[in-house]
C-alpha positions as CSV (number, residue, x, y, z in Angstrom):
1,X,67.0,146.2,73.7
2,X,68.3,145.0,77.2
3,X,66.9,146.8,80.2
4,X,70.2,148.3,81.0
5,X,71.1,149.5,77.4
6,X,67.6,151.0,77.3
7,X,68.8,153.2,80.4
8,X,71.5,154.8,78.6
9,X,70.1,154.5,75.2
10,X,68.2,158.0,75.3
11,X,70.4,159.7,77.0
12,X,73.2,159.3,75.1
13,X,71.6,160.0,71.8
14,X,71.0,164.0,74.0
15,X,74.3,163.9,74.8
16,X,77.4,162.3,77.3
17,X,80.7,163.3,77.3
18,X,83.9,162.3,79.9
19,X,86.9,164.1,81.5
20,X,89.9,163.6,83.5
21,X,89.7,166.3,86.5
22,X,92.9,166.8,87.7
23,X,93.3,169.3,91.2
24,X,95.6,170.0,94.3
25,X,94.4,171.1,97.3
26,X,92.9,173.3,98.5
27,X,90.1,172.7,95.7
28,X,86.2,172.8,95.6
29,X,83.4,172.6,92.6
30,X,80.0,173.7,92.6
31,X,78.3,171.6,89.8
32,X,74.6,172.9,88.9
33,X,74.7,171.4,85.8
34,X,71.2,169.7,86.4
35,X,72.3,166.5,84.5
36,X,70.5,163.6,84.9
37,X,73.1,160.9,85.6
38,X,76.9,161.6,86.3
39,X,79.5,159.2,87.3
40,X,82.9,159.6,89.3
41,X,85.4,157.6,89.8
42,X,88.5,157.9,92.3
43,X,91.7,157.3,90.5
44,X,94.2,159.3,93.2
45,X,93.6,161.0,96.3
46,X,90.2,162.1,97.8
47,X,87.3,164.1,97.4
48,X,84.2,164.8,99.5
49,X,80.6,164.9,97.9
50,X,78.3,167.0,99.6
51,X,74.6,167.3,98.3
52,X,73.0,170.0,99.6
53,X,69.9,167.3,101.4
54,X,71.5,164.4,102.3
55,X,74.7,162.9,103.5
56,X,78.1,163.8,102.0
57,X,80.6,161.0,101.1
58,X,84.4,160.7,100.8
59,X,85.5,159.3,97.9
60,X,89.8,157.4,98.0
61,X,91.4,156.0,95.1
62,X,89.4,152.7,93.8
63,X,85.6,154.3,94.8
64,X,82.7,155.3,92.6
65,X,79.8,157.5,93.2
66,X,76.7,157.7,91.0
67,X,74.5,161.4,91.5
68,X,71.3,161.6,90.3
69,X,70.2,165.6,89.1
70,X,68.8,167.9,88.9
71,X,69.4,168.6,92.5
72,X,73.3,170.6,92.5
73,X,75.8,169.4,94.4
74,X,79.4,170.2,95.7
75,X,82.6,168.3,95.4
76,X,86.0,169.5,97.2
77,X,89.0,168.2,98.9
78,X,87.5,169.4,101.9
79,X,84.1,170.4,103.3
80,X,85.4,173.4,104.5
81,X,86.8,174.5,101.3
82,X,84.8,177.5,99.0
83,X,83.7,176.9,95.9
84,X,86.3,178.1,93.6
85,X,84.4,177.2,90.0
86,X,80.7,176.2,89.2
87,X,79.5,174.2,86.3
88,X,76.1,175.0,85.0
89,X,73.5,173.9,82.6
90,X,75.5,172.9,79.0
91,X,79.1,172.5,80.9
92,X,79.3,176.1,81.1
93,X,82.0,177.0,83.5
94,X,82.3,180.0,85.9
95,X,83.7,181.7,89.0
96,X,81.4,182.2,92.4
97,X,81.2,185.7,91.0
98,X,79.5,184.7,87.6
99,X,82.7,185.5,85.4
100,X,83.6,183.2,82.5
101,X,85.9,180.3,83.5
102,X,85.1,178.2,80.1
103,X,88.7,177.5,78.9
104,X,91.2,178.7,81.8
105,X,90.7,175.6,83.5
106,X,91.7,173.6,80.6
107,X,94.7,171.0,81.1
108,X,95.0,169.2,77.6
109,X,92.4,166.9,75.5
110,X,89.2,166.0,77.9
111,X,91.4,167.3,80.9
112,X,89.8,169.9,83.4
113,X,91.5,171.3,86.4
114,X,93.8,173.1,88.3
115,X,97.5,170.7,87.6
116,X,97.7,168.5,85.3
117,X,100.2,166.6,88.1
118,X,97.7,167.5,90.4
119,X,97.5,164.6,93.8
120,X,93.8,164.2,92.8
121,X,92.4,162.8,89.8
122,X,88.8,161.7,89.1
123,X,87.1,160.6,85.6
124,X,84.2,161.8,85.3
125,X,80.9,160.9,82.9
126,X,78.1,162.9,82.3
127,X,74.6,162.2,80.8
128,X,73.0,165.1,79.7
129,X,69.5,164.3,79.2
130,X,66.9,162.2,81.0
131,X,64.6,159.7,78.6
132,X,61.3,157.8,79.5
133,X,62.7,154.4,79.4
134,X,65.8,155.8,81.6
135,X,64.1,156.8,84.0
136,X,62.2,153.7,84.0
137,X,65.4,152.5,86.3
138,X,67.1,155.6,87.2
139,X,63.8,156.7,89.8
140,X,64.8,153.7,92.0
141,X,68.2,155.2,92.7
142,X,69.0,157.3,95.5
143,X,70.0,161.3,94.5
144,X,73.7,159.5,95.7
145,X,75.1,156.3,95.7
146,X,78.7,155.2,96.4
147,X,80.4,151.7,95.7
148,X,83.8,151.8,97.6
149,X,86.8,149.8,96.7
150,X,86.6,147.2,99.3
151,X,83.2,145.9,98.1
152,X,83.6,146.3,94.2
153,X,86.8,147.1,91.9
154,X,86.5,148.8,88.5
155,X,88.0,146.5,85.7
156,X,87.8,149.5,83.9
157,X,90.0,152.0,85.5
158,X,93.3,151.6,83.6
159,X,92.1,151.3,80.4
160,X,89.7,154.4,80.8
161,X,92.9,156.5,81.6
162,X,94.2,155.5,78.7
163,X,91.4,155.9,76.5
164,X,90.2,159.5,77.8
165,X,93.4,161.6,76.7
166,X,93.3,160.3,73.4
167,X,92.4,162.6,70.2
168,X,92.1,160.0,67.4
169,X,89.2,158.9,64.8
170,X,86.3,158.0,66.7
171,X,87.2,158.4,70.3
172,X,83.9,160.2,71.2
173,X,82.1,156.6,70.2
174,X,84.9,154.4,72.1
175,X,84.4,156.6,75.3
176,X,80.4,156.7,74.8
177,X,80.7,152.3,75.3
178,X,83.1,152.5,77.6
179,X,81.1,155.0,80.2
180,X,78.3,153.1,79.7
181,X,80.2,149.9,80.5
182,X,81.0,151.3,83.7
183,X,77.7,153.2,84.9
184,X,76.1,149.6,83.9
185,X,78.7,147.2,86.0
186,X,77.9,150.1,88.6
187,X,74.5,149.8,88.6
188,X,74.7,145.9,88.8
189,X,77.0,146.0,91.8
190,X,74.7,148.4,93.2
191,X,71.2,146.2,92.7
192,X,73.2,143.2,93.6
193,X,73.3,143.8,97.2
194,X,70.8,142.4,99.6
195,X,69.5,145.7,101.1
196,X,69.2,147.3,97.2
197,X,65.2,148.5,96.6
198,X,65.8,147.4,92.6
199,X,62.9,148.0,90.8
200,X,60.3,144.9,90.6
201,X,61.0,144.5,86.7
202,X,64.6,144.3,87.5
203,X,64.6,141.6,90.3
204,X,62.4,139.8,88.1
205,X,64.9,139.6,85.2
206,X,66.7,136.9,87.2
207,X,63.1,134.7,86.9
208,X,63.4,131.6,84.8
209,X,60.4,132.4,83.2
210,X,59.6,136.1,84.0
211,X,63.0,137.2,82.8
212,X,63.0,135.6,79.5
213,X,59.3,137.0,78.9
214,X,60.7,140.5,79.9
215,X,63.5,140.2,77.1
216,X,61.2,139.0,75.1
217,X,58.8,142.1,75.3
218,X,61.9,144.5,75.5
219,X,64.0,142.7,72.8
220,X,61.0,143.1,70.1
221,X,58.1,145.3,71.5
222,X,56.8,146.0,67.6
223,X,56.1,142.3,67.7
224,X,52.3,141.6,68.2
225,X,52.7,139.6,71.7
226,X,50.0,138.0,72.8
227,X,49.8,136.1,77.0
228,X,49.3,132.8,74.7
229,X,52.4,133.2,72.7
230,X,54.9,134.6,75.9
231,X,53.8,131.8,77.7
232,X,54.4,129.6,74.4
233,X,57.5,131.1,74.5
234,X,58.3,130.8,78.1
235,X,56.7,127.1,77.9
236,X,54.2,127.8,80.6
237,X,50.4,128.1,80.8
238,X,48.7,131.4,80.0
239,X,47.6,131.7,83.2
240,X,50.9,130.5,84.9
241,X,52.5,133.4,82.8
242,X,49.8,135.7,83.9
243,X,50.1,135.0,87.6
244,X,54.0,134.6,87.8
245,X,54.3,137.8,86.1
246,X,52.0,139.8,87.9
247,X,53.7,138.7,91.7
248,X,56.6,139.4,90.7
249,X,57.0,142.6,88.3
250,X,53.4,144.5,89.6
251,X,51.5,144.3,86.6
252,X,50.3,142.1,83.5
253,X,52.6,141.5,80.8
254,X,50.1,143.6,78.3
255,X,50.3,146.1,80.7
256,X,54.2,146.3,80.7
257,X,54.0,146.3,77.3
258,X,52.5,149.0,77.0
259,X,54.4,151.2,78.9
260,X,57.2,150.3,77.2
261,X,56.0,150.7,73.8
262,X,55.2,154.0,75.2
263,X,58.3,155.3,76.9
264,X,60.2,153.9,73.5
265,X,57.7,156.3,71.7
266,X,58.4,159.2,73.7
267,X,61.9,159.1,73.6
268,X,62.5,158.4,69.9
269,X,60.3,161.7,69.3
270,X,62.6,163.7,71.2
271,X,65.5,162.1,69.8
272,X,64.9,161.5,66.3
273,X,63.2,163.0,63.0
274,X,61.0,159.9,62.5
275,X,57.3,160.8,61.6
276,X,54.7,159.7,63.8
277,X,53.8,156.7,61.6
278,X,57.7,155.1,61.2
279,X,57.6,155.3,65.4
280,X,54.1,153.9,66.0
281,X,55.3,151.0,63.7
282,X,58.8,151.1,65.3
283,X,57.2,150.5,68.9
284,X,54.0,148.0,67.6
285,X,51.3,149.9,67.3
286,X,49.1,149.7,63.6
287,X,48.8,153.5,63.0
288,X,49.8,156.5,64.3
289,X,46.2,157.2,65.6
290,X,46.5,154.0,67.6
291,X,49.7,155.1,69.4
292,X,48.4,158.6,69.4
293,X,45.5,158.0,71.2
294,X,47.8,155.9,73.8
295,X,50.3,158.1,74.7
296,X,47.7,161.1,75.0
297,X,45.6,158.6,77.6
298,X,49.2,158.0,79.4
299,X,51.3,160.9,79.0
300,X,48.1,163.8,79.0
301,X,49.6,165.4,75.9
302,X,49.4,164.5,72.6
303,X,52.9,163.0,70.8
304,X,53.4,166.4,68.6
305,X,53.1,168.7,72.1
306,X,55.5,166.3,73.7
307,X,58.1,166.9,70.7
308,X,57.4,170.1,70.9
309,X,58.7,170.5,74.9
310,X,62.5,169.1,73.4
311,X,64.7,172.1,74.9
């Protein structure tokens, strides 16, 4: 599994969905929704971001922005204008006041707002749930992140327009790819730029021989790697392997392993039925003692207790 898939991979399987928000001004959201990952994308007019740390941001037509929960945040055409709805926990929708807004704001199939013809339009993708291998990536962004149009353009846009308002067959699955398609593209325009504090793992895909080690170990961690056969593989000494791969990613390869196998553990027991054993063999480890035994030394809690914590 690719580094970036593996970000989305968990969360998806707890949920992502996207909408067209359509507004005139004077219009401002509240969004407490606590979501891991959401993505917004300017297709007309303007709207400010305002976290309540940090900066705010004004978004025009052509710019993305990229918030990382739980902490809430505030969108509106202007900073000075109230909160007029607030999303919560599960899309739940509601006045300032606490009353029920589920449903009044509705404008047509994934269409949210206040006019359908409204000057401002924004699509919007949310994922719902945070896994261990997502967050493996998702820690080294900021809680805000904005690409403007004038250093990256969306491919995407017109056909996501199109997409989002349909209701046929299958659409949910068409719209999963396509958000991820766009969070991904964001997320590489985002580590591409020389300032960007990617994680090590990630500057060290672009490694000749790091990088294709890294696949290696993400591509197939139930494989029984050894340092001799990566750096078989890579066509380097063991120890060339084991020094190369150290500088540049922080730790061993065994080590890395291992935390992957583990954070591919931990989310396939929160997002699927498997039985402990099916897992432990999914992820490369001989029983499910052995990977037992692991994830209680790295995680602190035993792989039943951390099924158990699934909300």
């Amino acid at each position: 599994m690719d580094a970036l898939a593996g970000l989305l991979e968990g969360p998806r399987a707890r949920g992502a969905f996207m909408i067209r928000a359509c507004f005139e001004p004077p219009w401002c959201v509240r969004i407490e929704d606590r979501a891991p990952l959401t993505v917004m994308l300017m297709v007309r007019g303007e709207a400010w971001i305002m976290p309540d740390a940090g900066e705010r941001v004004r978004l025009t037509a052509g710019d993305l922005a990229i918030t990382r929960g739980p902490d809430p945040y505030t969108c509106a055409d202007d900073p000075g204008t109230a909160p007029q709805a607030v999303i919560g926990p599960g899309a739940e929708c509601s006045y300032p006041d606490g009353r029920s807004l589920n449903g009044v704001m509705d404008l047509g199939v994934r269409t949210w707002g206040d006019r359908l013809d409204g000057s401002t339009v924004m699509l919007i993708g949310t994922y719902l749930w945070q896994g261990e291998v997502s967050g493996r990536l998702l820690d080294a962004l900021p809680p805000l992140l904005t690409l403007t149009s004038d250093v990256w353009d969306c491919p995407l846009t017109p056909f996501l327009m199109e997409e989002i308002v349909r209701d046929e067959p299958g659409q949910e699955v068409v719209l999963d790819r396509l958000l991820d398609l766009l969070v991904i593209a964001a997320l590489r325009a985002w580590f591409s730029r020389p300032e960007a504090a990617a994680p090590a793992w990630y500057r060290a895909l672009a490694d000749p021989v790091v990088g294709r080690v890294l696949r290696l170990l993400q591509d197939d961690p139930a494989h029984p790697w050894t340092v001799a056969s990566l750096a078989a593989k890579a066509g380097v000494s063991r120890a060339a392997l084991a020094r190369r791969f150290t500088e540049l990613v922080g730790e061993p390869p065994m080590t890395y392993l291992t935390g992957w196998r583990l954070a591919l553990a931990a989310d396939r027991l929160r997002d699927s039925e498997a039985t402990l054993e099916a897992i432990a063999r999914q992820v490369g480890y001989g029983s499910a003692f052995a990977l037992s035994s692991a994830f209680k030394r790295v995680y602190g809690v035993s792989p039943q207790e951390h099924r158990g914590r699934v909300a």
